[in-house]
C-alpha positions in Angstrom: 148.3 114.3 119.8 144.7 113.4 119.7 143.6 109.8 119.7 141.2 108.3 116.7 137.9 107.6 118.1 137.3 103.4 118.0 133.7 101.6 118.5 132.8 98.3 120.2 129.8 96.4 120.6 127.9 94.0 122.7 128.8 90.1 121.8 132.2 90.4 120.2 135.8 91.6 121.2 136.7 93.7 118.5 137.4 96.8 118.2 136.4 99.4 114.9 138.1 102.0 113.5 134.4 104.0 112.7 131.3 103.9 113.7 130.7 103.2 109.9 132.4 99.9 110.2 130.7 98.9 113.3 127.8 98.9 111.0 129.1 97.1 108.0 129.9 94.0 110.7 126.4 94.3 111.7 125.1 93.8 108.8 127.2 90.8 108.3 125.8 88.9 110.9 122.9 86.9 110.9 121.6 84.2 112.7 120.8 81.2 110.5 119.1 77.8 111.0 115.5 77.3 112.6 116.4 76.1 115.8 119.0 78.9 116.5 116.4 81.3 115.3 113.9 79.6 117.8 116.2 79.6 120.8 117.3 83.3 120.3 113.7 84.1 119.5 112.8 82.8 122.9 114.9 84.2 124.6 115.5 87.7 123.2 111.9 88.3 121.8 109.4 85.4 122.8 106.4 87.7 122.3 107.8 88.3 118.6 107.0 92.2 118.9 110.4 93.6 119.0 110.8 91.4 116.0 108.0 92.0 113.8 107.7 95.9 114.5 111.0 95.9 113.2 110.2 93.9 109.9 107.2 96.0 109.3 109.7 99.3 109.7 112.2 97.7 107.7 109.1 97.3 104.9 109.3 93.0 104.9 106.0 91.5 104.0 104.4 88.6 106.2 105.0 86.4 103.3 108.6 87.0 103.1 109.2 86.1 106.8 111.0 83.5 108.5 112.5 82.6 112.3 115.4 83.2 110.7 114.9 86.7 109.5 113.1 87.7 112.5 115.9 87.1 114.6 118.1 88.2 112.3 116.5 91.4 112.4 116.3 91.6 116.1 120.1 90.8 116.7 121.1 93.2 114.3 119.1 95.7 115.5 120.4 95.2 119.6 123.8 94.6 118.4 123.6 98.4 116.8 122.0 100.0 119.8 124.9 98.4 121.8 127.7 100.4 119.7 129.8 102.7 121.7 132.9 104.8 121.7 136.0 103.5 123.2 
């Protein structure tokens, strides 16, 4: 009897049935309000190269960007490099 292959990632307990939804969580999250975006931004990215190399992949415009969105974009991205078999 082989057992189902189950993901986790960094930041959160759970546990996901496919790597597929792993994915659909990340893209759920999101880290909202100015100052949050600030603090994570500080901490996680302060240079804001991480971030904005990942807009411009992602195909955002300057225009369209917020603190919001960059560390959106950043958390989302190290919360799916972080996914791993259990």
């Amino acid at each position: 009897m082989s057992e189902e292959t189950k993901y986790t990632m960094a930041d959160t307990e759970e546990v996901f049935d496919s790597y597929d939804d792993a994915v659909e969580y990340v893209n759920a999250e999101e880290i909202i309000y100015y100052n949050t975006a600030m603090e994570y931004l500080s901490e996680h990215d302060w240079t804001l190269k991480d971030s904005l190399g990942l807009a411009k992949d992602f195909g955002f415009e300057m225009e369209n960007l917020s603190s919001e969105t960059l560390a959106t974009i950043h958390y989302q991205d190290f919360l799916i490099q972080s996914i791993e078999q259990v």
